[in-house]
C-alpha positions, 0 to 999 in steps of 0.5 A, a space after each residue: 502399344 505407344 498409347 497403352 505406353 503413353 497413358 502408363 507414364 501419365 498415370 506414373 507423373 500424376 502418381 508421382 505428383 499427388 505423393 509429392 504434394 503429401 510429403 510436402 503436407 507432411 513436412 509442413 504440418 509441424 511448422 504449421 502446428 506451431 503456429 497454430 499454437 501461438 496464435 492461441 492464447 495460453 489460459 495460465 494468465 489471467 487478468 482481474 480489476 480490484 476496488 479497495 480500501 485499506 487503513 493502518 497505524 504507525 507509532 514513530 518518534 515524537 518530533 515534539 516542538 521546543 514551544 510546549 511547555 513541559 512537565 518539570 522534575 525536582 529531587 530533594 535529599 531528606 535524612 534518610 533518602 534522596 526522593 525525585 517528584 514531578 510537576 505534572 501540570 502541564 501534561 503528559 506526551 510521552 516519547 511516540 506519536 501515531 499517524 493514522 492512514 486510510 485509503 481508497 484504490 482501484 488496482 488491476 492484478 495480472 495472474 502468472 504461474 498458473 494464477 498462483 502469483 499476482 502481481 498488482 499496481 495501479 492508484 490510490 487517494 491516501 488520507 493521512 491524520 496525526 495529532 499533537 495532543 497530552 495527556 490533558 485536556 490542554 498545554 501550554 504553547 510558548 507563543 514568543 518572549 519580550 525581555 523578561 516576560 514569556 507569552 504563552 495560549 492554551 491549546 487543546 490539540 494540533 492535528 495535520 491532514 494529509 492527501 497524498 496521491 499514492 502509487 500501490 505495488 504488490 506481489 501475492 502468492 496463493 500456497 494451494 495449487 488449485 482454487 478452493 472457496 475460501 484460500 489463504 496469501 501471503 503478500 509482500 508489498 509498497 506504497 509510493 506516496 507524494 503529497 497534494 495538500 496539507 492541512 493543519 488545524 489549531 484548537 485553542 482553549 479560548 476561541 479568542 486565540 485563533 488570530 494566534 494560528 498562523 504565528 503558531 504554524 509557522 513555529 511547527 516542524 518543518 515537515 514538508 517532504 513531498 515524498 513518503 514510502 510504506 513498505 509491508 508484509 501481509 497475509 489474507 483470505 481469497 473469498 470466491 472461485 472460478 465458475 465456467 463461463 460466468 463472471 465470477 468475483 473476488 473479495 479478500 481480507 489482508 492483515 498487513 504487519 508490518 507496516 513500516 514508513 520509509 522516509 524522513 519529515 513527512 508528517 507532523 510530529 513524527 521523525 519517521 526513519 531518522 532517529 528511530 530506526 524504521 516506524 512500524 504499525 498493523 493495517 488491513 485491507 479489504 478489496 473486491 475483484 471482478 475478472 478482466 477477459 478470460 475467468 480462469 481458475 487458480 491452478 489452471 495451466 
């Protein structure tokens, strides 16, 4: 009977024992889901490294120098009316000059909210071009004045080369909640630019001016501000989509408008904000994506 009795109880410990290790079991398993979770990576983020090349044109105000010689108007009373005439020998400028920026980059874009937003950053070699030129074939430049006498060259043109080492960043949104092959963006967008080199060249009518070049250099506006900004707007075409397991590539094709300068005294021969409120002009861009790590679909969650 002891025995029968004894073996009873050990039956009821380990009972007791095997349902105490379940509800331990039970009690464990959310926490353990929970870090099961966040061990797993969440497959709405989404990583793709973009090659691009982009081109724009701005019109800002003229930052004409003093030493052109220009056109001169006279008026005369006759009989019967007041008439006002102009001397159009040395060329027309106008009250605008353009600069002309292209551009080639390599850019990472990070997807978040479901790959419907990207948000890109990354390094850019800009090239920027602007010309003082009329409406001629030449002008005249005011080289310098003796007394009673003034010394002038013809010159065919002024241009200035810029190289700027350019920072890109931009913010895009897909308005489709799902991937589709061909699929529209709006982007807003800025470029931070600081100067590595500048070129400016002189052509000259007779080739016998050109020991006159730097003399005329140094007459040039001060245009040496290391620093220049872009802001635009932009709306483009996403050309591709997601295939599982593959690596599947992007292009897009963007028209940036506007396209405003944020700084004074960048380039030559444009005043940039001052005086002129912001300078604006149209771009594009084009770019070619290839999917960093996890190829996730537009959508996805």
């Amino acid at each position: 009977m002891i025995n029968i009795t004894l073996v009873y109880l050990k039956n009821i410990c380990k009972m007791k024992k095997n349902v105490l290790k379940l509800t331990c079991l039970l009690l464990l398993l959310p926490v353990l889901q929970v870090f099961a979770q966040s061990e797993i990576p969440t497959r709405h983020n989404n990583l793709k490294l973009g090659f691009e090349f982009g081109m724009n044109v701005m019109n800002g105000k003229l930052d004409k120098p003093e030493q052109i010689r220009e056109n001169h108007s006279y008026g005369y009373y006759s009989r019967y009316y007041y008439n006002e005439s102009d001397y159009y020998d040395y060329g027309f400028f106008g009250d605008y000059n353009d600069v002309l920026t292209n551009y080639f980059g390599i850019k990472p874009e990070y997807f978040i909210y479901k790959n419907r937003i990207g948000i890109a950053s990354g390094v850019r070699l800009t090239f920027a071009y602007s010309e003082l030129s009329s409406d001629r074939n030449d002008y005249l430049w005011r080289l310098r004045e003796d007394g009673l006498n003034t010394y002038y060259v013809q010159i065919k043109d002024i241009r200035q080369n810029n190289l700027l080492l350019s920072i890109p960043l931009e913010i895009r949104f897909f308005t489709n909640k799902r991937e589709f092959p061909v699929q529209h963006y709006f982007k807003l967008g800025a470029s931070f630019n600081y100067l590595i080199k500048t070129e400016t060249q002189v052509n000259f009518v007779n080739q016998n001016m050109k020991k006159y070049k730097d003399e005329i250099q140094n007459q040039l506006p001060d245009n040496q501000n290391d620093f220049s900004a872009f802001l635009f707007g932009a709306v483009g075409l996403k050309i591709g989509r997601f295939k599982e397991g593959t690596m599947s590539p992007w292009g897009n094709i963007e028209l940036h408008f506007p396209y405003l300068l944020l700084s004074n005294n960048s380039f030559a021969f444009n005043k940039g904000m001052k005086d002129n409120g912001f300078p604006f002009g149209v771009g594009f861009q084009v770019s070619f994506q290839i999917p960093i790590g996890k190829n996730v679909p537009i959508g996805s969650k």
